[in-house]
N, CA, C and O of each residue as an XYZ file, in Angstrom:
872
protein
N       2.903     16.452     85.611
C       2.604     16.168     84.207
C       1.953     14.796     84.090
O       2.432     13.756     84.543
N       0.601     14.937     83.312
C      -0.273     13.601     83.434
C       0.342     13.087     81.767
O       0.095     13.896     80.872
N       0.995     11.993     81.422
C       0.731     11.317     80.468
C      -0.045     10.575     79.966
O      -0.636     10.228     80.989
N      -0.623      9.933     79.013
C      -1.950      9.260     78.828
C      -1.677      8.310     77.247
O      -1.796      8.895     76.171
N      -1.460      7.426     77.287
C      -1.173      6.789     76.059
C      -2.825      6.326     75.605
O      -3.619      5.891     76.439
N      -3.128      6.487     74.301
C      -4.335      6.251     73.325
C      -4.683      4.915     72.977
O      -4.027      4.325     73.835
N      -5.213      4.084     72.368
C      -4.955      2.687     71.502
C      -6.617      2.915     71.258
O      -7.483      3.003     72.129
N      -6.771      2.977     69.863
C      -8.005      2.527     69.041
C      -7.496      1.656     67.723
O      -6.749      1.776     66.752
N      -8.612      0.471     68.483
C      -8.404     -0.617     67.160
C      -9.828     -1.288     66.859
O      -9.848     -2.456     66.471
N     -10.977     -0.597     67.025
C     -12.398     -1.159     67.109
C     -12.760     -1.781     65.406
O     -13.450     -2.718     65.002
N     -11.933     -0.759     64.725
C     -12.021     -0.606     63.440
C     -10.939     -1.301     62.416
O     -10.153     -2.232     62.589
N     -11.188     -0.558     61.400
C      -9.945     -0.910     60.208
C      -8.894      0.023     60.712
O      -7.750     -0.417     60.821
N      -9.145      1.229     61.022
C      -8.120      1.771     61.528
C      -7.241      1.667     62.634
O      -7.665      1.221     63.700
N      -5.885      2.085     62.480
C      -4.809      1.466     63.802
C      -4.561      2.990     64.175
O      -4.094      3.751     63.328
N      -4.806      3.324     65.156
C      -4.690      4.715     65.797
C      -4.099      4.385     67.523
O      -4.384      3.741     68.532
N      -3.208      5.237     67.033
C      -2.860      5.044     68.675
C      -2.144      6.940     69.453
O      -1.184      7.323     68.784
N      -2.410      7.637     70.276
C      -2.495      8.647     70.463
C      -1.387      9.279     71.992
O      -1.256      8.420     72.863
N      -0.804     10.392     72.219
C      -0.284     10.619     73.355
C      -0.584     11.871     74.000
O      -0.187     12.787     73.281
N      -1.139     12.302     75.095
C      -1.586     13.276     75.550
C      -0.888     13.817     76.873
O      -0.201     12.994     77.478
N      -0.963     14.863     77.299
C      -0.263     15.861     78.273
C      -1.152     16.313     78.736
O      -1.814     17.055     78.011
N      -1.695     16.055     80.422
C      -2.410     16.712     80.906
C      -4.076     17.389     80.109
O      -4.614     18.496     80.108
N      -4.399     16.144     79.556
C      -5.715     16.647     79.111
C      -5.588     16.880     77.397
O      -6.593     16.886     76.687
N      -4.415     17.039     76.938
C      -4.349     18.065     75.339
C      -3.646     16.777     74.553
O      -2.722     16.155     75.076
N      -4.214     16.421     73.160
C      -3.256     15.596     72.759
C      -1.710     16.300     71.830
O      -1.541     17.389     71.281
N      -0.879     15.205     71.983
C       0.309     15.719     72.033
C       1.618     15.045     70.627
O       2.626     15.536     70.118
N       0.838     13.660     70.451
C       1.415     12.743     68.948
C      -0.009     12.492     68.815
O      -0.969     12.836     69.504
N       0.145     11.522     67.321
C      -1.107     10.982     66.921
C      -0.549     10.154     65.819
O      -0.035     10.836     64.933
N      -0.502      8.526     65.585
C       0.094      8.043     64.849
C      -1.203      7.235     64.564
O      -1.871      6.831     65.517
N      -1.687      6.914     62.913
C      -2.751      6.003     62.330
C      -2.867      5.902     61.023
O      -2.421      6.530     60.062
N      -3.646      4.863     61.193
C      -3.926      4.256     59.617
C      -4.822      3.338     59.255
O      -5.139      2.350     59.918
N      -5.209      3.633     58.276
C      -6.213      3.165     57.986
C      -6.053      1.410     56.677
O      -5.580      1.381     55.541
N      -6.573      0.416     57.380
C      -5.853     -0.743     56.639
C      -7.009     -1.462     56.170
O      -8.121     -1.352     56.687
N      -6.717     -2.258     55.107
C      -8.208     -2.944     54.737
C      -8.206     -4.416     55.351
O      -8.864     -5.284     54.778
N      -7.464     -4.724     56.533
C      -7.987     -5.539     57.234
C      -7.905     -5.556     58.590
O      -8.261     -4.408     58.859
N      -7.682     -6.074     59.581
C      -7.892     -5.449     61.181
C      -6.986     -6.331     62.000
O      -7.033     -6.641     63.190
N      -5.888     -6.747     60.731
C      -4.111     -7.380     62.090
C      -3.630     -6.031     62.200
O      -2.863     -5.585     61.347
N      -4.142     -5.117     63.498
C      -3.394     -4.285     63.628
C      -2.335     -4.611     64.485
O      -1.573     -3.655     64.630
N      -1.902     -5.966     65.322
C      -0.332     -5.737     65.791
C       0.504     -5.331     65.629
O       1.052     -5.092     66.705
N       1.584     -4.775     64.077
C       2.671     -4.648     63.936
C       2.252     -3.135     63.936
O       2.933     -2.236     64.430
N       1.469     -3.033     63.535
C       1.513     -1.637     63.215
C       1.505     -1.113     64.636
O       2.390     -0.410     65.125
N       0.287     -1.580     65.310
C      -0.074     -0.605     67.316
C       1.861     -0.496     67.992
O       2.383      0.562     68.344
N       2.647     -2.034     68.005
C       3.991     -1.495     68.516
C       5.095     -0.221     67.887
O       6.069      0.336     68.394
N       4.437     -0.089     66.598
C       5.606      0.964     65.925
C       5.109      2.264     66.613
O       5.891      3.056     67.140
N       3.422      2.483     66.567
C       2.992      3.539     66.546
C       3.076      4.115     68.011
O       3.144      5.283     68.396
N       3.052      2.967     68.679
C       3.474      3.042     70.439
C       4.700      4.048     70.458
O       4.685      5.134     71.039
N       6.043      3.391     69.547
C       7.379      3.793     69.887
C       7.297      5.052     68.790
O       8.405      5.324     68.327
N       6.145      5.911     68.260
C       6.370      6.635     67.094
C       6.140      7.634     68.271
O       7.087      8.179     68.838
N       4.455      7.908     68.709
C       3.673      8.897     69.821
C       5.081      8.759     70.952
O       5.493      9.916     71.026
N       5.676      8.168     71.544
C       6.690      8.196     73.133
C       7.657      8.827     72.105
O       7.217      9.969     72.236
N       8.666      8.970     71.152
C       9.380      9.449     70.819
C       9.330     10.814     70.613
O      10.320     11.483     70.908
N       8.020     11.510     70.008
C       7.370     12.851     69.290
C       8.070     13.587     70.304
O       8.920     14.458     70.118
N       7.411     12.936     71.940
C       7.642     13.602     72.766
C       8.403     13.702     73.685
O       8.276     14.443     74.659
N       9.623     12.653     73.361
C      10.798     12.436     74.254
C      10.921     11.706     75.174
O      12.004     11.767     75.757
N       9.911     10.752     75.671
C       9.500     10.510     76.939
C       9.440      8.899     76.590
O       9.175      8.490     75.460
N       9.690      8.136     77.587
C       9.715      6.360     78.071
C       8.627      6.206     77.832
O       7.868      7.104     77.469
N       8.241      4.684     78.035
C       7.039      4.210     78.487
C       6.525      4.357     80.144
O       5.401      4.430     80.639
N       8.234      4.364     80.883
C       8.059      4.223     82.337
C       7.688      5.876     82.474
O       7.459      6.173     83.647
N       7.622      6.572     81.896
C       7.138      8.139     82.550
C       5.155      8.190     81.699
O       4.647      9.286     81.466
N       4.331      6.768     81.366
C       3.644      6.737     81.223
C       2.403      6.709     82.357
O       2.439      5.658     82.997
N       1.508      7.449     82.689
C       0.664      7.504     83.777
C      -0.574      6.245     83.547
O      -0.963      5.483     84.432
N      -0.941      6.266     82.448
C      -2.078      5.456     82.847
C      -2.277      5.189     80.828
O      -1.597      5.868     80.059
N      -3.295      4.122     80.306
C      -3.537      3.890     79.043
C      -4.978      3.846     78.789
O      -5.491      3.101     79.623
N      -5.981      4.416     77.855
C      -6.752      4.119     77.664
C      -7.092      3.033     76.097
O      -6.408      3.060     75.074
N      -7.917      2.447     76.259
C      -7.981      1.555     74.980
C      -9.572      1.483     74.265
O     -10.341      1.076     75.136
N     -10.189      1.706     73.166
C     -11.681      1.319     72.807
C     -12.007     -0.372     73.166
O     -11.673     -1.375     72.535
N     -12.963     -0.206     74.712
C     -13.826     -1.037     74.666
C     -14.508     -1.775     73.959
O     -14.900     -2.873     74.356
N     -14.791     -1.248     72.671
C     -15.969     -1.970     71.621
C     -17.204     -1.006     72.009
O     -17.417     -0.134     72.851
N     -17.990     -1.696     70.823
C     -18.414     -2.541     70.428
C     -17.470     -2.317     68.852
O     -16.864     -1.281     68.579
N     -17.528     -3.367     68.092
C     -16.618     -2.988     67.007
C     -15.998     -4.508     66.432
O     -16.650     -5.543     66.568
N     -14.365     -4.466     65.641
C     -13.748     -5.754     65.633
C     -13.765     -6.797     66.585
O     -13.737     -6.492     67.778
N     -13.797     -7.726     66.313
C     -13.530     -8.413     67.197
C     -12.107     -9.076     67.167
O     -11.562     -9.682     68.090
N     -11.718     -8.878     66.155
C     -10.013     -9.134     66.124
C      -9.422     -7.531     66.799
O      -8.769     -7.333     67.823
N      -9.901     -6.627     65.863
C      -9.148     -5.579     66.540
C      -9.246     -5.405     68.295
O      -8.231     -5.227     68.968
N     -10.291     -5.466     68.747
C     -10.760     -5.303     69.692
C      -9.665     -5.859     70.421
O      -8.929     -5.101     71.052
N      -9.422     -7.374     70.408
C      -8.769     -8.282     71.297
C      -7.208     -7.702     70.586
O      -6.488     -8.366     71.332
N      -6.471     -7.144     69.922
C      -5.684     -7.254     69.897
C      -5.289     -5.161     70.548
O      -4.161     -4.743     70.812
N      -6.332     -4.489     70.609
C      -5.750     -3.903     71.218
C      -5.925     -3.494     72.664
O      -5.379     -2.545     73.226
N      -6.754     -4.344     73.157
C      -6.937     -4.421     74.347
C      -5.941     -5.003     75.195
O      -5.410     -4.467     76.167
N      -5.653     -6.627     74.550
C      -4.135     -7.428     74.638
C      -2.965     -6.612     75.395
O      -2.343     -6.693     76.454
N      -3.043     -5.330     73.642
C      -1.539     -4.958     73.972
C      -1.794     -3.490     75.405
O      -0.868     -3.189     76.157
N      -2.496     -3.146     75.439
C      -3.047     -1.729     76.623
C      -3.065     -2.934     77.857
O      -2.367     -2.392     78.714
N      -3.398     -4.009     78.310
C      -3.617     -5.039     79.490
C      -2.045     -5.179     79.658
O      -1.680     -4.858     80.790
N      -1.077     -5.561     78.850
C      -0.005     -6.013     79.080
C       1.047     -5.043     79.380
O       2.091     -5.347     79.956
N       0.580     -3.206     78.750
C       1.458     -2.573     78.658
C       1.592     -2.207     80.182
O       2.578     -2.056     80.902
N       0.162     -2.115     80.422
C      -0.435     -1.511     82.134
C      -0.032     -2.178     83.216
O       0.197     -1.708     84.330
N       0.098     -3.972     82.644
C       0.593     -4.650     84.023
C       2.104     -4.435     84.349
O       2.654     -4.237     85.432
N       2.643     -4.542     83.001
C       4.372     -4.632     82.966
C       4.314     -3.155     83.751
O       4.603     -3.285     84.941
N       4.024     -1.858     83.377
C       4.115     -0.645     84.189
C       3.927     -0.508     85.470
O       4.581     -0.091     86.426
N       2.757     -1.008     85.261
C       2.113     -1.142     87.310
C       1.727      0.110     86.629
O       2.390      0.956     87.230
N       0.924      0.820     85.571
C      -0.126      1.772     85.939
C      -1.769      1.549     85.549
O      -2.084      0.370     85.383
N      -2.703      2.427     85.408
C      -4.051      1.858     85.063
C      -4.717      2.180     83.725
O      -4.377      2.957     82.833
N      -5.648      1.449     83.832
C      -6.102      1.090     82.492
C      -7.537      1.239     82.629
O      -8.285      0.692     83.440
N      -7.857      2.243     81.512
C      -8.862      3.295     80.868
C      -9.804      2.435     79.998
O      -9.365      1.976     78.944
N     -10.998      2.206     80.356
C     -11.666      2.056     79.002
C     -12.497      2.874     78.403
O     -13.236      3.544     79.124
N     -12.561      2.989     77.258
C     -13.687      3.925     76.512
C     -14.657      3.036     75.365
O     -14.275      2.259     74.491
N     -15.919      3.427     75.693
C     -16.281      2.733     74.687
C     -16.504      3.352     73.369
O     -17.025      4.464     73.288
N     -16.097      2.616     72.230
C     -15.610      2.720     70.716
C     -16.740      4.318     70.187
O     -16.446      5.380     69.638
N     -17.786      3.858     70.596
C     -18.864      4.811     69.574
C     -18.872      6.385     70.549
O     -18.693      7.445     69.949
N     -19.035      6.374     71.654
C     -18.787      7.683     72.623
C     -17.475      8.148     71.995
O     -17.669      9.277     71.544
N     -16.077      7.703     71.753
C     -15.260      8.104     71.477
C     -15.110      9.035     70.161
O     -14.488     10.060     69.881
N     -16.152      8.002     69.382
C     -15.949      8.462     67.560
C     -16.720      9.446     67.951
O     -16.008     10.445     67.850
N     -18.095      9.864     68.464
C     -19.210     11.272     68.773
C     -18.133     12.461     69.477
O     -18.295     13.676     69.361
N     -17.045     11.817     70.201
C     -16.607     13.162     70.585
C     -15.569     13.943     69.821
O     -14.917     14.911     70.214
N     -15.538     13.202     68.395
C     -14.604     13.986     67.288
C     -15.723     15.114     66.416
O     -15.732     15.764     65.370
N     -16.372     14.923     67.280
C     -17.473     15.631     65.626
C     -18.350     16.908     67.067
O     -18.696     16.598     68.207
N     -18.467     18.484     66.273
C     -18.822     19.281     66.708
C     -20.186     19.952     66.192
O     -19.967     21.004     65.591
N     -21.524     19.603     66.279
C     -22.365     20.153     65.769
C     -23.567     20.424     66.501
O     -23.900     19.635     67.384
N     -24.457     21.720     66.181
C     -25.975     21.719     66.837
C     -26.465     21.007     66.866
O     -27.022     21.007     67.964
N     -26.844     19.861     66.103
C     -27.668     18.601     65.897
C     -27.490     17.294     66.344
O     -26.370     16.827     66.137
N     -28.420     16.483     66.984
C     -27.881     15.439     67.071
C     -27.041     14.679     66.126
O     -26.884     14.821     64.913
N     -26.359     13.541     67.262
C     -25.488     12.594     66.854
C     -25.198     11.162     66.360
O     -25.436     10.369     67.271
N     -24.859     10.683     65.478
C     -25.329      9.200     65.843
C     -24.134      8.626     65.114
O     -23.783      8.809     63.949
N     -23.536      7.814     66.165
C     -21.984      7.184     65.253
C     -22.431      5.720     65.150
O     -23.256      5.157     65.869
N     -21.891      5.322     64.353
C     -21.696      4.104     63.627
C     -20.912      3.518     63.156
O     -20.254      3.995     62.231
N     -20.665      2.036     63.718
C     -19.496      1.709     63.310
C     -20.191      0.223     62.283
O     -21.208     -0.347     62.678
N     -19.656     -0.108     61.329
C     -19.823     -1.520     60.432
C     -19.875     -2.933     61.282
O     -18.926     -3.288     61.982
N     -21.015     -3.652     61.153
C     -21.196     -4.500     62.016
C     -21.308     -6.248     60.745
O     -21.298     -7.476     60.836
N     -21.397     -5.197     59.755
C     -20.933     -6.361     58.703
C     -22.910     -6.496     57.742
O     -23.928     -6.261     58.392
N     -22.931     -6.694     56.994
C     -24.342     -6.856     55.745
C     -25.030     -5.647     56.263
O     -24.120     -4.825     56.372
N     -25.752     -5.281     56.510
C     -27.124     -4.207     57.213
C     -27.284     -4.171     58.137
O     -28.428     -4.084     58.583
N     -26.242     -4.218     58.871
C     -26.322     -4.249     60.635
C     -25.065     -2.836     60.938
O     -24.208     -2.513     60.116
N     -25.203     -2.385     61.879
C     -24.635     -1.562     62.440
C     -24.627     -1.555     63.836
O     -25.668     -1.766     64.459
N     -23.276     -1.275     64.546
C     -22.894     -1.050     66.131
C     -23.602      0.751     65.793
O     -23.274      1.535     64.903
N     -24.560      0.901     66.815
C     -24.327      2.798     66.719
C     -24.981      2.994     68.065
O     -25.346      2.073     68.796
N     -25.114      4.521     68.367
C     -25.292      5.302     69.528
C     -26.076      6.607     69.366
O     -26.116      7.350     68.385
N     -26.352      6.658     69.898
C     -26.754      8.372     69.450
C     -26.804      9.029     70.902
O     -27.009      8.560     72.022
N     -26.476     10.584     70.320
C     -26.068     11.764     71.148
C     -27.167     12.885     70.814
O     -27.984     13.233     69.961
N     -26.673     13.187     71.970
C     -27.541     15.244     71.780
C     -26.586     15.807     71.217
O     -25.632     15.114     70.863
N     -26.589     17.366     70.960
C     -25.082     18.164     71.208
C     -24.124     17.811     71.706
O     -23.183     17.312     71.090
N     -24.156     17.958     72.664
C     -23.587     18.140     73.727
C     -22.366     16.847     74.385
O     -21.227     16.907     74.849
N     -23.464     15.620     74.076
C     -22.411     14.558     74.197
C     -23.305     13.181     75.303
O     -22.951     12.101     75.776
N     -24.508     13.960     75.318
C     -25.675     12.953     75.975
C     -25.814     11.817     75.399
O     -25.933     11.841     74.174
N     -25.838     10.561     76.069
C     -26.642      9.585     75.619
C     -28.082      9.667     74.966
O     -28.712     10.143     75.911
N     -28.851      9.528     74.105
C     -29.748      9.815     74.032
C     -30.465      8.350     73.674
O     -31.657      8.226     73.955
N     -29.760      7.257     73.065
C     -30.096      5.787     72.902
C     -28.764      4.670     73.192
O     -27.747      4.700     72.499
N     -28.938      3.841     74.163
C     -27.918      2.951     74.305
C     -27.061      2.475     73.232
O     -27.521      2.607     72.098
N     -25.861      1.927     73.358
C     -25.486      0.959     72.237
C     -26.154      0.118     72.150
O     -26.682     -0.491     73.081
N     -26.301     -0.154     70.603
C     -26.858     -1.773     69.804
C     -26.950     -1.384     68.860
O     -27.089     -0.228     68.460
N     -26.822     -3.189     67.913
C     -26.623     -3.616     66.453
C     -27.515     -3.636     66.323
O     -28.091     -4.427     67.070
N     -28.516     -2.764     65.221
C     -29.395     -3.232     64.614
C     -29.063     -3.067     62.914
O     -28.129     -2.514     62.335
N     -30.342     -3.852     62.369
C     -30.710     -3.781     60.968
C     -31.118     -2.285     60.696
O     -31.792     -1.680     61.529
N     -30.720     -1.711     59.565
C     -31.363     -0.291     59.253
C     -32.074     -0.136     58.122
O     -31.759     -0.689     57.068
N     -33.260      0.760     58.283
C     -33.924      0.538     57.378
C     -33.942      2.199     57.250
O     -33.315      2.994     57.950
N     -34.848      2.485     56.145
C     -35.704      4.231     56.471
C     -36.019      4.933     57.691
O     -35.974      6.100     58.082
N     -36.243      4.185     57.998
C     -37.515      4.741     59.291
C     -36.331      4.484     60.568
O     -36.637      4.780     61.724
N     -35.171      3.995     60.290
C     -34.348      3.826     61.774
C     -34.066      5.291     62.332
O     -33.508      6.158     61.658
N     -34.599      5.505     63.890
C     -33.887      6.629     64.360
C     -34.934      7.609     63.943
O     -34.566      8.676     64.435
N     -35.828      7.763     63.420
C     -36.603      8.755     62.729
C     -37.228     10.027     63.916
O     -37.641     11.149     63.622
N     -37.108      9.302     65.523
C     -37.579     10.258     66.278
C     -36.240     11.414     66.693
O     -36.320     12.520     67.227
N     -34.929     10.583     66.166
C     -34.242     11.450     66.707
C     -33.952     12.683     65.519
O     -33.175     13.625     65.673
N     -34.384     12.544     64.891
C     -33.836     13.753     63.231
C     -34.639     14.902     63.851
O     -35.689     14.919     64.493
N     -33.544     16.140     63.321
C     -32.358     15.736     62.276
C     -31.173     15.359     63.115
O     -30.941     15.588     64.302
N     -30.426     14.673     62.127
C     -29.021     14.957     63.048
C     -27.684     14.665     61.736
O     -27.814     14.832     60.523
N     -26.631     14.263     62.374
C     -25.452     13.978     61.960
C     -25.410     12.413     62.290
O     -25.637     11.802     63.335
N     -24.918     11.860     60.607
C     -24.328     10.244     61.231
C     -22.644     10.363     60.663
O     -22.163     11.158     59.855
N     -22.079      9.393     61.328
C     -20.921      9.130     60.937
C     -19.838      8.180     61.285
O     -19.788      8.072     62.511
N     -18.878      7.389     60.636
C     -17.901      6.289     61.176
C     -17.763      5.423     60.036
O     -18.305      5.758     58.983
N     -17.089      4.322     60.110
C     -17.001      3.607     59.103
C     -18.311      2.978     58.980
O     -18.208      2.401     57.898
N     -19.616      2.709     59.479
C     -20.818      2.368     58.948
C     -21.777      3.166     58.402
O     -22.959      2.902     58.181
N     -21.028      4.385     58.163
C     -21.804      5.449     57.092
C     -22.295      5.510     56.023
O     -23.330      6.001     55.574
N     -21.009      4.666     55.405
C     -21.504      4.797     53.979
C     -22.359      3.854     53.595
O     -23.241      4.112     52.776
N     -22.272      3.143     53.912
C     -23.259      1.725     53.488
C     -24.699      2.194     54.070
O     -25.646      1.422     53.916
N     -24.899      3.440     54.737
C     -26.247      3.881     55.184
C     -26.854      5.494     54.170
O     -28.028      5.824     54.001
N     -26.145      5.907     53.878
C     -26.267      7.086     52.859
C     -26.843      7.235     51.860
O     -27.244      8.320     51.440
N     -27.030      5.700     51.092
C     -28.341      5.543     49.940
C     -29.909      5.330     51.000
O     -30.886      6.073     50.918
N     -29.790      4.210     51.882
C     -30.503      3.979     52.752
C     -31.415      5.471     53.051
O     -32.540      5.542     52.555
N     -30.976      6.436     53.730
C     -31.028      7.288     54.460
C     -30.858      8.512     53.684
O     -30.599      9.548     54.298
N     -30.975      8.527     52.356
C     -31.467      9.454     51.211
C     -32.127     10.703     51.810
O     -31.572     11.765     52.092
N     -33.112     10.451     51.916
C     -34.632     10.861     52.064
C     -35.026     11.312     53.384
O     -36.140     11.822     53.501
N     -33.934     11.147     54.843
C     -34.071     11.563     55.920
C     -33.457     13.328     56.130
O     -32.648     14.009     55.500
N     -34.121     13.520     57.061
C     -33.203     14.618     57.611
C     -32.589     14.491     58.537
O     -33.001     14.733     59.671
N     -31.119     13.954     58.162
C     -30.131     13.891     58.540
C     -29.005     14.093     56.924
O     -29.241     13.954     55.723
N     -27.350     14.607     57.989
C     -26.276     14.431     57.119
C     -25.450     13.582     57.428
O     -25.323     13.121     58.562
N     -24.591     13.185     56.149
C     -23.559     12.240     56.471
C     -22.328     12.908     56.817
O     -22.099     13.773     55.972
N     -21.474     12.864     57.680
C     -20.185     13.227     57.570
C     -18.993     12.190     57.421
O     -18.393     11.586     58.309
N     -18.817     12.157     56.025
C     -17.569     10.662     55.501
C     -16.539     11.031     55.959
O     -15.604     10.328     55.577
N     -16.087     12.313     57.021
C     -14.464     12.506     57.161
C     -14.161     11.995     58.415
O     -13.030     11.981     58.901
N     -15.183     11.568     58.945
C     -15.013     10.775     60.720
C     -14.659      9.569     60.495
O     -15.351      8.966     59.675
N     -13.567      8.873     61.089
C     -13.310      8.011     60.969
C     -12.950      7.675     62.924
O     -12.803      8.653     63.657
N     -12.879      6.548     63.379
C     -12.578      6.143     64.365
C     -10.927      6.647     64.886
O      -9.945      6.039     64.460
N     -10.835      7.448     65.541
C      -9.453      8.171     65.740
C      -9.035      7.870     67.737
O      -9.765      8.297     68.632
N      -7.772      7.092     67.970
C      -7.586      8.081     69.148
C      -7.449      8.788     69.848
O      -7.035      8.777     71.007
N      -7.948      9.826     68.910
C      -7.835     11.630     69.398
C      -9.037     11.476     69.683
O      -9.520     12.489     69.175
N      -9.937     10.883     70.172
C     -11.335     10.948     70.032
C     -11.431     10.480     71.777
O     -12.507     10.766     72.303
N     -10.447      9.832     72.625
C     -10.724      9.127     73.646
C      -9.667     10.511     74.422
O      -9.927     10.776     75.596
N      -9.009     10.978     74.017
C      -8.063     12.154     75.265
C      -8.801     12.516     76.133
O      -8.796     11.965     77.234
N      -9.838     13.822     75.744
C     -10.254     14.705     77.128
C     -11.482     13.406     78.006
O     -11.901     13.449     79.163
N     -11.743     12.463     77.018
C     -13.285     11.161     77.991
C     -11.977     10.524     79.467
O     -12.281     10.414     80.655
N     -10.022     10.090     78.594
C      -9.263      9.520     79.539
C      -9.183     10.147     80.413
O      -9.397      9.695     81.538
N      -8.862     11.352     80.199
C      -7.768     12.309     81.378
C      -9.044     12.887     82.246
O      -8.572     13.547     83.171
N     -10.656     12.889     82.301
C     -11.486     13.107     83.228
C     -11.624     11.642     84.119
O     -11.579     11.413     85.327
N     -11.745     11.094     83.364
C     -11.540      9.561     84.084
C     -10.409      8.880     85.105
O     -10.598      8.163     86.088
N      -9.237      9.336     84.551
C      -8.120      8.995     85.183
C      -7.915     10.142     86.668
O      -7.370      9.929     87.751
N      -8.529     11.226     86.193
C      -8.498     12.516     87.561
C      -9.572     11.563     88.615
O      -9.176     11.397     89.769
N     -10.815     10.995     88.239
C     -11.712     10.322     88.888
C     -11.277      9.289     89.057
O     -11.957      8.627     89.840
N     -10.190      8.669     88.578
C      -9.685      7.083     88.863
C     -10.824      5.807     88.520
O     -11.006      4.682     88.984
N     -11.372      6.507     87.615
C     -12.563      5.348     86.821
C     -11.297      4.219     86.291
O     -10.596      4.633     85.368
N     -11.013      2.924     86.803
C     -10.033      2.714     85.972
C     -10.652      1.155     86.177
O     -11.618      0.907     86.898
N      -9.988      0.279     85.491
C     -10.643     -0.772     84.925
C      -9.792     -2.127     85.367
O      -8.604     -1.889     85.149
N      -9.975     -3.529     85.936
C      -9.304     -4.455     86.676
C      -8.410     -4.845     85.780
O      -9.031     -5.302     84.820
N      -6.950     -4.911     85.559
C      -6.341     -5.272     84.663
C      -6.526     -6.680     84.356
O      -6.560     -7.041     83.180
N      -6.642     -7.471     85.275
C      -6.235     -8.811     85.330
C      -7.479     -9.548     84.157
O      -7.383    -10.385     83.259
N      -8.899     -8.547     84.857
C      -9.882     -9.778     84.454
C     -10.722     -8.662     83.262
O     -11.873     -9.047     83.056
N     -10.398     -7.582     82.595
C     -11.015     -6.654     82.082
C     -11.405     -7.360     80.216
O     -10.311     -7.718     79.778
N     -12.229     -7.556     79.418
C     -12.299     -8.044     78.476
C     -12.991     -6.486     78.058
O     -13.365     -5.490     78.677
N     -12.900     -7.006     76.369
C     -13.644     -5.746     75.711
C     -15.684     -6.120     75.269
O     -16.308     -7.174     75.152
N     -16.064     -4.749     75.159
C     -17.338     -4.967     75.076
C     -17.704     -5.476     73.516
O     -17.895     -4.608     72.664
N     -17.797     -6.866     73.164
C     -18.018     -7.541     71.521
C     -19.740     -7.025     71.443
O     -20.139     -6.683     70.330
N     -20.320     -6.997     72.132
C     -21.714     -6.910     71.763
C     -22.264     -7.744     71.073
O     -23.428     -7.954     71.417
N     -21.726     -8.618     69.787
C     -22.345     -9.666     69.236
C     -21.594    -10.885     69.371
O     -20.471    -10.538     69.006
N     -21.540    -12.019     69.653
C     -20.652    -13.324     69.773
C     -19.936    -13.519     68.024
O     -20.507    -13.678     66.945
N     -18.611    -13.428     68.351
C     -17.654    -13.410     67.307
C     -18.307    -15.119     66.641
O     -18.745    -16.100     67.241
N     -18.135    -14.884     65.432
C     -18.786    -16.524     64.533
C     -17.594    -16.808     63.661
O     -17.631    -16.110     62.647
N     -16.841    -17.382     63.705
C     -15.616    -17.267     62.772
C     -16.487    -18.591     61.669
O     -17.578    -19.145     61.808
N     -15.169    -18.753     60.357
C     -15.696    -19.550     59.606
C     -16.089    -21.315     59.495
O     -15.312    -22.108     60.026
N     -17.196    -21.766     58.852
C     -17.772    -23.131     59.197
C     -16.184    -23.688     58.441
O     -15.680    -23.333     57.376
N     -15.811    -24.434     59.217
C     -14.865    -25.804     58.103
C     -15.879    -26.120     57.096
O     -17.104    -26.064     56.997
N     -15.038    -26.418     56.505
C     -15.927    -27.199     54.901
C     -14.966    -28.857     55.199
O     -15.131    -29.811     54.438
């Protein structure tokens, strides 16, 4: 029996997930309007190990969202997946944030997730069907014309909506029910962890993509 503990915190949302051999198995989240997800990631830890009866020590391995995304969330749930993995002695999964959110969503058309990068900027990705890369990650500015070779397709994540007046006039749809989930990283962990793709605990940081700017003193 493969266990697999979840942690997505790229976002506003605190999601944290438990899986069995490939299938997920709890799913504890929420969605907060700011991104201290600490108190919440330890409850939801001891919410998913309880569902299913099981320790932390009968935990196999953790995956956590890489980024691109918060940069508070980021570091705080990476933090807690680095510390859970060393205290265990097992390994540690990364996924990155936007591959994760594309593999909640099922459609003929291309893909393109997006996460809020803050004014008119967006973290996004885009997919085929299927689950192809079809454009690297990066923040850009969006205008009309962004992405126009890949339409039609599907966008979606928390940088959706702020693109939906924008993006009127394209052929593409929005889907507002995607939200950043750790049900979204299960079947990307448990192929990874069979391959032992696993990540240096000691020296592993998350992917920020833009240099965090906190505020000027006055």
């Amino acid at each position: 029996m493969i266990y697999l503990l979840h942690i997505e915190t790229s976002t506003k949302v605190c999601s944290v997930a438990l899986s069995r051999n490939g299938e997920l198995c709890a799913i504890e989240e929420l969605e907060e309007q700011g991104y201290s997800h600490g108190e919440n990631l330890t409850i939801f830890i001891e919410r998913v190990l309880k569902d299913e009866g099981i320790s932390k020590q009968e935990l196999n391995g953790i995956s956590v969202a890489s980024g691109p995304g918060s940069y508070t969330g980021l570091r705080i749930g990476v933090a807690t997946a680095k510390g859970l993995c060393y205290s265990l002695k097992i390994p540690l999964i990364a996924i990155d944030s936007l591959t994760a959110l594309a593999e909640q969503v099922e459609t003929s058309q291309n893909k393109c997730a997006v996460i809020d990068a803050r004014r008119m900027e967006v973290y996004n990705c885009i997919f085929d069907s299927e689950g192809n890369k079809l454009k690297e990650i990066s923040a850009d500015i969006i205008d009309e014309d962004s992405y126009k070779e890949f339409e039609p397709f599907v966008f979606f994540g928390d940088g959706a909506d702020k693109l939906s007046d924008i993006w009127a006039n394209k052929n593409c749809i929005i889907n507002k029910e995607v939200k950043s989930s750790a049900a979204g990283q299960v079947k990307i962990a448990y192929q990874k962890f069979q391959s032992e793709a696993f990540e240096d605990v000691a020296y592993f940081e998350p992917f920020y993509l833009k240099d965090f700017i906190a505020g000027k003193k006055k």
